[in-house]
N, C-alpha and C positions, 0 to 999 in steps of 0.2 A: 798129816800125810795125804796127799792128790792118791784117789780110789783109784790103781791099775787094773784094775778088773775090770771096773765102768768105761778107763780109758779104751780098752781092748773092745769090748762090746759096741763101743759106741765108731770106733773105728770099723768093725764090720759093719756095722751097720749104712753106714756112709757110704764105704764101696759098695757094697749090695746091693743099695740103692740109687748109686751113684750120684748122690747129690753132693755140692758144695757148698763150708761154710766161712762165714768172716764171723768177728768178735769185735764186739765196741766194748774197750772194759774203764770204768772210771777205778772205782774204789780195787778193784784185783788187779791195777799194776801192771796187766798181760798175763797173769798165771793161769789163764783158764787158753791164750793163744800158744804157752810156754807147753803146756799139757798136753794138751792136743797133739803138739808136734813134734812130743818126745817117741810121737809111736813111727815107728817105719813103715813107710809107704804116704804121711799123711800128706803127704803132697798130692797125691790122687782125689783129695777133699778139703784141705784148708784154703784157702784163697789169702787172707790177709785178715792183721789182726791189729786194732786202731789201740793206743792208749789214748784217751781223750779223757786228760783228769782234770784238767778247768773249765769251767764255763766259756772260755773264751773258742777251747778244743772241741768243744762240743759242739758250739755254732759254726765255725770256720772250718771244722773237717766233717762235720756228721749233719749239718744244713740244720741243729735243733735252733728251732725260733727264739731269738732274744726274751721275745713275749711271753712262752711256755717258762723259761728258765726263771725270768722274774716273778711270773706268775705261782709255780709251784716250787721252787729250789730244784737245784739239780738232784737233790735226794727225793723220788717220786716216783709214780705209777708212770705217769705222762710223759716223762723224760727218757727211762725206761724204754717205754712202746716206742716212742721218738728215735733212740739210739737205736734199738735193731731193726726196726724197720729201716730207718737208713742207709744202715752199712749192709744190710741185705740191698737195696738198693743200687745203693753204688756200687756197691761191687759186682752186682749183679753173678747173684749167687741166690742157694736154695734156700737156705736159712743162715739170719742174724742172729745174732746174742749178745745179749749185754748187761753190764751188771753197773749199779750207781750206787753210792753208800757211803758209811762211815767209819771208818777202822776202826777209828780211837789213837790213841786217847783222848785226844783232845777233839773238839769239832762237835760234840752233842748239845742238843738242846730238849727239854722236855717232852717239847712235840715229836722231836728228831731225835731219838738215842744215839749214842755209840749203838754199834752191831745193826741198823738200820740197814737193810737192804735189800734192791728190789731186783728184779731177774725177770728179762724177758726176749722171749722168742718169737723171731718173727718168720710165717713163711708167707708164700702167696695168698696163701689160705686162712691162717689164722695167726692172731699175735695174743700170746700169755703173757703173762706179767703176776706173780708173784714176791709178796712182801716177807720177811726175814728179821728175826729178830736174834743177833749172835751176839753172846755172854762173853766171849775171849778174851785177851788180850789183843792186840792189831794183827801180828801175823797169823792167832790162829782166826778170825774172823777172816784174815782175804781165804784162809785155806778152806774152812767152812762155804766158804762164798762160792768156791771155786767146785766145791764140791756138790755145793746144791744145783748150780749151776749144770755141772755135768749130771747128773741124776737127773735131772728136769728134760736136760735134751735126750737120752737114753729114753726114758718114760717119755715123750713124743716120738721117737724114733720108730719103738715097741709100735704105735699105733696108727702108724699109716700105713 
């Protein structure tokens, strides 16, 4: 279950502050853009919210370097930092977010588990990036995912 409580908190806090956000989500499918804008009014703070779940999505809509992608796989820190900054970017908005990972079942590798995934926020000022490591099955991983993800920007929200 997506934390309503966090959703509400993190919603005031966005009007409050009135800043705007987008969402790059690879491995969450849009459930963290889905979330968001199940609250009313979040039109007053959401801008757009990208699914970019191939590498091909992620160069062509989110400008990540072919180079970076080869270089570390789309499951990374680097990629990560690459997607919200981005879509913070492009969208030109206050803060990016983005999630890269691996559901499961299938798709892990020793280096790379299932439940692998990174989270990261970008604003003018700083970009976090955050590593994960989720036990689930696929849906409860993106729903984890989705949840860390909201905890993360609520705890940056709290401290500006």
């Amino acid at each position: 279950m997506i934390n309503e409580e966090i959703l509400k908190k993190i919603s005031n806090c966005l009007l409050d502050k009135k800043l705007k956000i987008a969402t790059a989500e690879s491995c969450t499918g849009g459930l963290i853009a889905h979330s968001l804008t199940n609250i009313s009014g979040s039109s007053n703070y959401f801008d757009r919210g990208i699914v970019s779940y191939s590498n091909n999505a992620k160069h062509e809509i989110l400008n990540v370097q072919k180079k970076l992608l080869e270089e570390y796989g789309a499951v990374s820190e680097p990629i990560a930092k690459k997607m919200a900054e981005n879509i913070r970017k492009l969208s030109k908005v206050d803060i990016g977010i983005s999630t890269t990972g691996i559901a499961g079942p299938t798709g892990g590798t020793k280096e790379k588990p299932i439940g692998l995934v990174y989270i990261a926020i970008s604003t003018k000022k700083d970009i976090i990036v955050k590593k994960f490591l989720f036990r689930g099955n696929r849906i409860n991983n993106k729903i984890s995912t989705c949840n860390a993800a909201l905890n993360m920007l609520y705890e940056y929200l709290r401290t500006m």
